[in-house]
C-alpha positions as CSV (number, residue, x, y, z in Angstrom):
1,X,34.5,-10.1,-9.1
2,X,31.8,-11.6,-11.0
3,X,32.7,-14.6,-13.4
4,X,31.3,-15.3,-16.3
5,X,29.0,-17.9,-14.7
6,X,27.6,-15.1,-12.6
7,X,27.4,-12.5,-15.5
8,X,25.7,-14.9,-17.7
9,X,22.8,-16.4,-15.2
10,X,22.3,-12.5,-13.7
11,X,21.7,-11.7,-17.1
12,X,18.7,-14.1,-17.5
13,X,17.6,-13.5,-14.3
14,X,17.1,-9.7,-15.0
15,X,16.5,-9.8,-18.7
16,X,13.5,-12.1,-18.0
17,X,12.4,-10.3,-15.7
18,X,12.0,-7.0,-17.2
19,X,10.4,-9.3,-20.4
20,X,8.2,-10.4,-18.2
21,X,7.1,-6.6,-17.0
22,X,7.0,-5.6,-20.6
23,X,4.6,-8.8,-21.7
24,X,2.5,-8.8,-18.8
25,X,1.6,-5.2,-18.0
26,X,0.5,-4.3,-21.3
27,X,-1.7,-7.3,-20.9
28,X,-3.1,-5.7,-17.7
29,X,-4.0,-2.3,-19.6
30,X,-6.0,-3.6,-22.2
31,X,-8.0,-5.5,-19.7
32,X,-8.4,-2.6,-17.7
33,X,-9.3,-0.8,-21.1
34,X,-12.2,-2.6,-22.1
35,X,-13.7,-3.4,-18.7
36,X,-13.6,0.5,-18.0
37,X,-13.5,2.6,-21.3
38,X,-17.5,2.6,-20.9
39,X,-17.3,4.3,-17.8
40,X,-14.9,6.7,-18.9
41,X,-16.9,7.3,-22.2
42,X,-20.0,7.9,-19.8
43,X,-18.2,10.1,-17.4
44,X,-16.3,12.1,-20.4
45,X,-13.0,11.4,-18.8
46,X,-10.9,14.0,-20.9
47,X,-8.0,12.2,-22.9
48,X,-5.2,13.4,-21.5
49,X,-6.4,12.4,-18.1
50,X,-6.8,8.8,-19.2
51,X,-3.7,8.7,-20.4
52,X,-1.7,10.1,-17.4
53,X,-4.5,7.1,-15.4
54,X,-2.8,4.5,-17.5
55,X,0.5,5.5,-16.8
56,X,-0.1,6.0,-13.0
57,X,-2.0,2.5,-13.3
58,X,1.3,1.0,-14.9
59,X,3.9,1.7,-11.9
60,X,0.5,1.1,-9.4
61,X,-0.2,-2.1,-11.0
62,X,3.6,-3.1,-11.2
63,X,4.7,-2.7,-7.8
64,X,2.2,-4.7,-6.7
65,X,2.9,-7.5,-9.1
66,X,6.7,-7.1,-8.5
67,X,6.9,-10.0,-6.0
68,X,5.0,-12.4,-8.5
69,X,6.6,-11.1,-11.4
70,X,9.9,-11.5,-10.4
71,X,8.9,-15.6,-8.9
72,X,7.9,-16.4,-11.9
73,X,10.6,-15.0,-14.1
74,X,13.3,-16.9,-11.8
75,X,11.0,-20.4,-12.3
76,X,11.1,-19.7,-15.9
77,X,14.1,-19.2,-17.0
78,X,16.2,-21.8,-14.2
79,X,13.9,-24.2,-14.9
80,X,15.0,-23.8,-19.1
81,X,18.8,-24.0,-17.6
82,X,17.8,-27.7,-15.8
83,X,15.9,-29.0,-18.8
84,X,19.4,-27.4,-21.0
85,X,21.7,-29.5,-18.2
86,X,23.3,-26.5,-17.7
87,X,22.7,-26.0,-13.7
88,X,24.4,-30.0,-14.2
89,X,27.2,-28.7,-15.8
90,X,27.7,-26.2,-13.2
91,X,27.1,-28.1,-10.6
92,X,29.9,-30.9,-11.6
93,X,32.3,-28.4,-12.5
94,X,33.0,-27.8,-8.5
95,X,30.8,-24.9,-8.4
96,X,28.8,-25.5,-4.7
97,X,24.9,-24.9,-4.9
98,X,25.7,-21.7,-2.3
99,X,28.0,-20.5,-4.9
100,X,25.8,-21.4,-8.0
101,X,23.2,-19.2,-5.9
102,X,24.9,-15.9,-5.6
103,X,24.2,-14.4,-9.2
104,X,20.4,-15.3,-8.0
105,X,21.0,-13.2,-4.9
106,X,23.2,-10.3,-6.9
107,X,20.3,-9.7,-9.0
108,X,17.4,-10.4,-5.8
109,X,19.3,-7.6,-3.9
110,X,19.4,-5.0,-7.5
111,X,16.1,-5.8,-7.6
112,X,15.2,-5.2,-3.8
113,X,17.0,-1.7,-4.2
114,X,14.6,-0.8,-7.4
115,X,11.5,-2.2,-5.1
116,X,12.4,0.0,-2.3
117,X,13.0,3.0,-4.3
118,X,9.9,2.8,-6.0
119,X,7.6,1.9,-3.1
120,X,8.9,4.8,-1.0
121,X,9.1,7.5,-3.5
122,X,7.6,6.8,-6.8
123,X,4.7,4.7,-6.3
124,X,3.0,7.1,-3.4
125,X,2.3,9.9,-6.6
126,X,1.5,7.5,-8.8
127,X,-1.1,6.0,-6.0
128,X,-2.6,9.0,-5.6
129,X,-3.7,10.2,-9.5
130,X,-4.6,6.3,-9.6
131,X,-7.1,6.5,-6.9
132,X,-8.1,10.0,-7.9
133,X,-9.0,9.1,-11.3
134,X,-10.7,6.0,-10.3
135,X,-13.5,7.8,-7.7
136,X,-13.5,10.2,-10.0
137,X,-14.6,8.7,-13.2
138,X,-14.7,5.0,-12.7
139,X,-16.4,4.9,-9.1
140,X,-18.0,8.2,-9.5
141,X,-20.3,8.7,-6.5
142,X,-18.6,6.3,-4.1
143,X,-17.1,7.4,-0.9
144,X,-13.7,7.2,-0.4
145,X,-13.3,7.7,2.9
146,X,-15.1,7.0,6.5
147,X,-18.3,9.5,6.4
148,X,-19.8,9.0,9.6
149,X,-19.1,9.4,13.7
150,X,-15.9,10.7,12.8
151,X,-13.7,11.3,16.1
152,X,-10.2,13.3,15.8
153,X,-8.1,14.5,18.4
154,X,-6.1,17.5,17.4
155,X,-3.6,17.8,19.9
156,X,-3.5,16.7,23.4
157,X,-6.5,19.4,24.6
158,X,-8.7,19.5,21.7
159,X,-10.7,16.9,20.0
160,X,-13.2,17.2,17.5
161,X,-16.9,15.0,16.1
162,X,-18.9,15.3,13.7
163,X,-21.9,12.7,13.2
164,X,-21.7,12.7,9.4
165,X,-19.7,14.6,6.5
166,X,-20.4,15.0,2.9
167,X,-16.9,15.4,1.2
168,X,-18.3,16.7,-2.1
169,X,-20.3,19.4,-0.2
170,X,-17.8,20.1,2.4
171,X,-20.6,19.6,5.5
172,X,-20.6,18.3,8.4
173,X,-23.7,17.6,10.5
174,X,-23.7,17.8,14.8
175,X,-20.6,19.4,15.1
176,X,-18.7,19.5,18.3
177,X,-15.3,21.0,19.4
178,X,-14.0,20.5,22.6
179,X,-10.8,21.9,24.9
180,X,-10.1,20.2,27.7
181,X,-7.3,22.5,30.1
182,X,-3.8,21.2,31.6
183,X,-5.8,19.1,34.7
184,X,-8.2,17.6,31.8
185,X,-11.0,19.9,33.1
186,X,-13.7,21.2,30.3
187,X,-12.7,24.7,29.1
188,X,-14.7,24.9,26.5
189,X,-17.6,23.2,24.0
190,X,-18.7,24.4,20.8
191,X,-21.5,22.2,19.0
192,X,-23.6,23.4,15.6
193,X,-26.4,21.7,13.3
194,X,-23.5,21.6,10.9
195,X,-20.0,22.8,9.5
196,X,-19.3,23.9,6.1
197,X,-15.5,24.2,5.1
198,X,-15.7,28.1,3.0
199,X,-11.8,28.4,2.2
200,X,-8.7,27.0,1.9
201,X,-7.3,29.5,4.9
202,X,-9.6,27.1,7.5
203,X,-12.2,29.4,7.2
204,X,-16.0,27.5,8.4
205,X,-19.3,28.5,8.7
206,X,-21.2,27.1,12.2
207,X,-24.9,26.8,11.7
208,X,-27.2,26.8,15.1
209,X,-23.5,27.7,17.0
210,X,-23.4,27.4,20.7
211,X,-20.6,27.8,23.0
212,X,-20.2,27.1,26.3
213,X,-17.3,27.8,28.0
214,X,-16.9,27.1,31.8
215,X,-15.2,30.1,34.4
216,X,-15.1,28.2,38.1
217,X,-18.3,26.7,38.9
218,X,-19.8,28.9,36.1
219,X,-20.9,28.6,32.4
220,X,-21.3,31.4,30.3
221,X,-23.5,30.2,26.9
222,X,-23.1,31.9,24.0
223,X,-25.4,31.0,20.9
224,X,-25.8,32.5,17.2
225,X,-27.9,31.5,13.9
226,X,-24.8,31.5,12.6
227,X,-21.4,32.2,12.7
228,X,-18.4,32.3,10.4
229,X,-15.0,31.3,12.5
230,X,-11.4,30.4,11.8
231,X,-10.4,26.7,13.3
232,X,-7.0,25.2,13.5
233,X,-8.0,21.7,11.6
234,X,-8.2,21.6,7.9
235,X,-10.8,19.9,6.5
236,X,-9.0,16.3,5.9
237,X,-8.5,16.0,9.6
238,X,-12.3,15.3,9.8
239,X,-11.8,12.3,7.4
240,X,-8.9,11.8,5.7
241,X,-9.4,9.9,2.0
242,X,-8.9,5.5,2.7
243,X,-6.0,5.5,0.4
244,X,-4.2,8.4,1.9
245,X,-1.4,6.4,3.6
246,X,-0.7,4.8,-0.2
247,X,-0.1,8.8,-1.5
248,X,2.5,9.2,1.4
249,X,6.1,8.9,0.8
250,X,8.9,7.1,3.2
251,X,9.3,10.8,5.3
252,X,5.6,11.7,4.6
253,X,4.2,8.9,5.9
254,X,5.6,8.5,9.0
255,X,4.8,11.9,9.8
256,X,1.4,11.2,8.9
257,X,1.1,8.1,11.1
258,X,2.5,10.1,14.4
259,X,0.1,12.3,13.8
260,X,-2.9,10.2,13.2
261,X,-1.8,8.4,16.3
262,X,-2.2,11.7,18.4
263,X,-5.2,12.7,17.1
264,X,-6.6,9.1,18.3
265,X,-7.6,7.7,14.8
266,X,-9.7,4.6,14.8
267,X,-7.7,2.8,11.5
268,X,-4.2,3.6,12.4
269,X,-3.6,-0.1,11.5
270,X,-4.3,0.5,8.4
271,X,-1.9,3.2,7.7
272,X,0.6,1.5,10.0
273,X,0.1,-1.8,7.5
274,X,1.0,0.1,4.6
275,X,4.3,1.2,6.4
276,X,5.8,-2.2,7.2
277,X,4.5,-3.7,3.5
278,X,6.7,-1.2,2.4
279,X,9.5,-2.0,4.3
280,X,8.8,-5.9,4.4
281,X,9.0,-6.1,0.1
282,X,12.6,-5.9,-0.4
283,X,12.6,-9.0,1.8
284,X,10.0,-11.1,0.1
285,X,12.3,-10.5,-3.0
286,X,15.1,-12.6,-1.3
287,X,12.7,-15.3,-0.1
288,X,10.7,-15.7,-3.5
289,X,14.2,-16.0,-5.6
290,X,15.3,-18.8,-3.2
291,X,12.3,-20.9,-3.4
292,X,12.2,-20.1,-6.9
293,X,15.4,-21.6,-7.2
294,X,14.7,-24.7,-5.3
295,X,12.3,-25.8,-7.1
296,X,13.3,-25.1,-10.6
297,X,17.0,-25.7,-10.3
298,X,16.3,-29.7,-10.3
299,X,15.4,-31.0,-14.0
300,X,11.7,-33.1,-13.5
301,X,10.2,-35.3,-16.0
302,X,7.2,-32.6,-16.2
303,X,9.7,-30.3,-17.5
304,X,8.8,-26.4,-16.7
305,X,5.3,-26.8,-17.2
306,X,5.4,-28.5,-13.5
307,X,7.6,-25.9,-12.0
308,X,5.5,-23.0,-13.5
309,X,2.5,-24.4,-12.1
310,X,4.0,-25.1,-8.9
311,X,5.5,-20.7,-9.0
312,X,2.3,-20.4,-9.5
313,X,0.5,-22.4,-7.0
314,X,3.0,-20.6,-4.3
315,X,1.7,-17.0,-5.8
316,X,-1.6,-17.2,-5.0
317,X,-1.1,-18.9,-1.5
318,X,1.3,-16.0,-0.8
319,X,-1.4,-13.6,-2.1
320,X,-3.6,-14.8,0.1
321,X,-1.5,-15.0,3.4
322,X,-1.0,-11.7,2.7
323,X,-4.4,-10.7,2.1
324,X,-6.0,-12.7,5.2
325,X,-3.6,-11.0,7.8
326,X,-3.6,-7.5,5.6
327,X,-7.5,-7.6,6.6
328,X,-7.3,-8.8,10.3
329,X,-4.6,-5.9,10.8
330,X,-7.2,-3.5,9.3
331,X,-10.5,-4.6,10.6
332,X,-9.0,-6.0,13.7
333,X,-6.7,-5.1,16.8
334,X,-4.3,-7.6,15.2
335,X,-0.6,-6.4,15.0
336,X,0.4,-5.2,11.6
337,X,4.0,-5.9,12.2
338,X,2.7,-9.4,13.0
339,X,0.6,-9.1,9.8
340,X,3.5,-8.6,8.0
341,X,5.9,-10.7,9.4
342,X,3.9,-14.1,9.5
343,X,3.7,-14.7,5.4
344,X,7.3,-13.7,5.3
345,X,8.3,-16.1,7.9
346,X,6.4,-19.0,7.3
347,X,7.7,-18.3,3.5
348,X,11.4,-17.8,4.9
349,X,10.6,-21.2,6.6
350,X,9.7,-22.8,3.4
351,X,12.5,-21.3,1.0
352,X,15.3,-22.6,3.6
353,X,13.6,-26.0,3.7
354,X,13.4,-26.4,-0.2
355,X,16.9,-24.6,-0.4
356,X,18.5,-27.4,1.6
357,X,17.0,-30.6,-0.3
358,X,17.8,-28.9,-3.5
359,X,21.4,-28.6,-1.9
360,X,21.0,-33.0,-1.3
């Protein structure tokens, strides 16, 4: 049973926080406006696809600023209850700073509930017209995704290369295909100049084909100018787009990631990354209230200004924890769980440390 206490600090806690949505994102679409309505202008990006961009860019934009958002919403309005003597009041009335903390962690864990929804169902679509707009119209002739020696396994016999691969022409260049039998013997090889992707039905044309397929100590060749064959593969399984693993919900992507783990892909990292920031956010919302709290439950002679510059001080360090291990997970054979983890931890570490000399 909540008590009026707890009703009337949760209140703040969310009603700033949704203010601070509503002031800051609008903010963050007018700067996107005029640093990108030339491009748009330039690459006649029809209206109602700039508008469905925007809206896309809005739940993009404010997942990822959810974490900060929500810090500096909790600094803001506690520190205005310290400088009020209200949190004194409280305090002296027999209320106990674990008790004084609940509301905070009521409205942390309605808070981590809306984070997780939206990162695992919501912001995947909204990722994908995002990044489709953008290297559409705003990075226009920029690759999104690896182009060159691109190795896939299939399944566990069949594995496929190409040298290079043109995404807006559909080609690949020095195709190979190989099918290896149940005592990882060669079955078969198939190499061409290049592959062109004809339909969606996995239809390809082979230019310069050759086949050689291997009967004892035999090996029949079989060679064409060209040939026009069905394959098993589609034609992301060459290369699949760098932001795929951001489009993929919490089913979707984890079906994605076994699958990209069979078929061998050099940056599984980086799609397994994207899984555990998922599932690591909800946390952070419980750690960022609590130092939040800490710092900004104790009235200073600096008044808020201090404590907001402190929130934010703690933002970017946290941003860039999370950035510096984000890019050894993905460029490196470092551990994305660990990648995850450490900020968190060393953040945990921090809010409990804070936590108890706010308690003294």
């Amino acid at each position: 049973m909540l008590s009026i206490i707890d009703k009337y600090i949760l209140k703040r806690y969310l009603t700033t926080f949704g203010l601070m949505l509503l002031l800051f994102i609008p903010i963050g679409i007018m700067a996107n406006l005029a640093e990108q309505i030339g491009k748009m202008i330039d690459n006649e990006a029809p209206l109602n696809e700039i508008l469905e961009y925007y809206l896309n860019f809005t739940i993009y934009i404010g997942s990822l600023l959810f974490p900060i958002f929500l810090f500096l919403s909790v600094i803001f309005f506690t520190s205005k209850l310290a400088n009020n003597t209200e949190i004194v009041a409280i305090l002296s009335s027999g209320v106990s700073y674990g008790r004084f903390l609940r509301p905070y962690l009521i409205g942390a864990t309605l808070i981590a509930i809306l984070m997780f929804f939206m990162t695992m169902f919501v912001v995947p679509q909204a990722s994908a017209g995002f990044n489709e707009f953008k290297f559409k119209y705003l990075k226009k002739g920029r690759q999104d995704r690896v182009t060159s020696n691109i190795f896939n396994q299939l399944n566990e016999t069949d594995f496929i290369y190409v040298s290079s691969f043109d995404p807006k022409r559909k080609i690949g260049h020095n195709f190979t295909y190989e099918r290896f039998d149940s005592i990882n013997q060669l079955d078969f090889k198939i190499s061409a100049l290049n592959i062109r992707w004809i339909d969606k039905d996995s239809l390809y044309r082979l230019t310069s084909y050759k086949k050689r397929k291997i009967v004892g100590d035999t090996a029949l060749i079989e060679s064409k100018r060209r040939l026009d064959t069905l394959f098993t593969f589609q034609i992301d399984d060459l290369t699949p787009v760098s932001y795929v693993a951001e489009t993929k919900n919490l089913y979707e992507l984890d079906k994605f990631i076994q699958d990209q783990r069979r078929k061998g892909a050099s940056n599984i990292n980086a799609y397994i990354l994207v899984k555990y920031k998922r599932w690591a956010l909800p946390l952070t919302a419980f750690i960022l209230t609590i130092i939040a709290v800490a710092v900004s439950s104790v009235k200073r002679r600096g008044g808020m200004g201090i404590n907001l510059a402190f929130g934010i001080l703690v933002a970017f360090i946290y941003v860039f924890f999370d950035k510096v291990f984000g890019t050894l997970a993905e460029q490196s054979g470092f551990s994305p769980l660990l990648a995850v983890m450490i900020p968190n931890v060393v953040f945990g570490v921090v809010a409990f440390y804070l936590l108890q000399n706010a308690k003294r």
